[in-house]
C-alpha positions, -999 to +999 in steps of 0.1 A: +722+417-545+706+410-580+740+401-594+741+368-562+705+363-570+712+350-606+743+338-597+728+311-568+694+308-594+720+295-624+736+276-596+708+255-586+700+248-624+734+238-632+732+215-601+696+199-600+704+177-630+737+159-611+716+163-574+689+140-597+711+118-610+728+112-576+693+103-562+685+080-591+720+063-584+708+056-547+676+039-558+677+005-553+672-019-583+632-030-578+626-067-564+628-096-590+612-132-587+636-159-573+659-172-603+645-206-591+607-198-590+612-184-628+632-218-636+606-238-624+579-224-639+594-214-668+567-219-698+541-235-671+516-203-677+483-218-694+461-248-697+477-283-696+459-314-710+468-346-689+459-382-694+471-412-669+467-436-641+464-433-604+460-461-576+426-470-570+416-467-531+389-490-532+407-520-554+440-514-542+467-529-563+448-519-593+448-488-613+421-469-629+429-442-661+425-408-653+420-374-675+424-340-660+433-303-669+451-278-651+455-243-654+486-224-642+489-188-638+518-162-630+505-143-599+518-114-575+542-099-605+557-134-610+564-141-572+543-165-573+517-190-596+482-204-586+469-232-603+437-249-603+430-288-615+397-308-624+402-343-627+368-367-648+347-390-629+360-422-626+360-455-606+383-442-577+372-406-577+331-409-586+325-370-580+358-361-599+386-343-586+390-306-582+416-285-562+442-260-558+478-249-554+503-221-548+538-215-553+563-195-543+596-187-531+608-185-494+643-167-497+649-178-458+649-213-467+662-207-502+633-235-512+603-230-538+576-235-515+537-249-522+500-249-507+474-272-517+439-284-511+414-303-529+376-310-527+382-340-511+394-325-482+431-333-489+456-305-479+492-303-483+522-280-480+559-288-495+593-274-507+614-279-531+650-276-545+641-261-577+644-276-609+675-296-617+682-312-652+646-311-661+630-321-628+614-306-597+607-328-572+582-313-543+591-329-507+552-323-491+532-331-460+496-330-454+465-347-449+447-372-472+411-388-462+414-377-429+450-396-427+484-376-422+509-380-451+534-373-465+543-373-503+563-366-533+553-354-567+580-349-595+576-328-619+599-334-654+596-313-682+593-336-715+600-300-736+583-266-733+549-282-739+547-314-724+555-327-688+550-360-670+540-358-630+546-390-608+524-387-576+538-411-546+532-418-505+552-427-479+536-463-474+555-480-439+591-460-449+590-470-483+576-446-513+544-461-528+537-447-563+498-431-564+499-422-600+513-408-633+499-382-657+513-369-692+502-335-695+510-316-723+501-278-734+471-266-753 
């Protein structure tokens, strides 16, 4: 009886390594961010500088300079990124600008996907493609001074530290360019 004791005790010590490695051979790999997501934000992480124009609502036809900084951050394990703006005071916006985004990945849809709103009361929601030569261009819908819209912003990166963004409308069927900024990293 002591002889099949030892004999089923070496047994299981010869056998827990391989019944270990087994179980680590079933684990499934863990979840990584959306090759697109990582593309499209890849080297957007930190505090971007941007100077430009935009239309100005009450002169329109005319455009008035603007300066702003945005902040981008990885969130959720890098399934997503928030990022926050503040644009100066001036002639179109006399309280300055300030608002908000996310991004994200919806794998069903196989689009980067965003959220927005701004102090203004301004909201929006969009998808894109992904990046593509340089570019990501973000296909959105929302509301802007009470009015439904819808818009594009395109996104093309410059380098790793500068990017310009082109803000437009839908005016009538036609696309109505809003603004352009040069941002580049601090």
């Amino acid at each position: 009886m002591r002889t099949l004791i030892r004999f089923l005790i070496a047994g299981l010590l010869v056998a827990t390594p391989a019944l270990a490695e087994d179980k680590a051979a079933d684990k499934p790999a863990p979840p990584k961010p959306a090759p697109a997501l990582t593309q499209a934000f890849k080297d957007m992480a930190g505090t971007w500088s941007c100077s430009g124009s935009m239309e100005n609502p009450q002169a329109p036809g005319t455009q008035v300079k603007t300066k702003s900084e945005m902040h981008i951050t990885p969130a959720v394990d890098g399934f997503a990124y928030t990022g926050v703006f503040r644009m100066e005071k001036n002639a179109a916006m006399p309280g300055g600008g300030k608002g908000m985004m996310q991004w994200g990945y919806d794998a069903g849809k196989n689009k980067l996907v965003e959220l927005g709103f701004d102090n203004v009361g301004s909201t929006w929601q969009g998808t894109s493609d992904g990046e593509k030569d340089g570019t990501t261009v973000w296909a959105e819908e929302g509301t802007m001074m009470g009015q439904t819209m819808k818009s594009r912003t395109t996104v093309t990166r410059k380098g790793p530290n500068q990017i310009t963004v082109t803000s437009e409308v839908e005016n009538k069927g036609a696309w109505q360019k809003m603004g352009e900024d040069t941002c580049k990293k601090k």
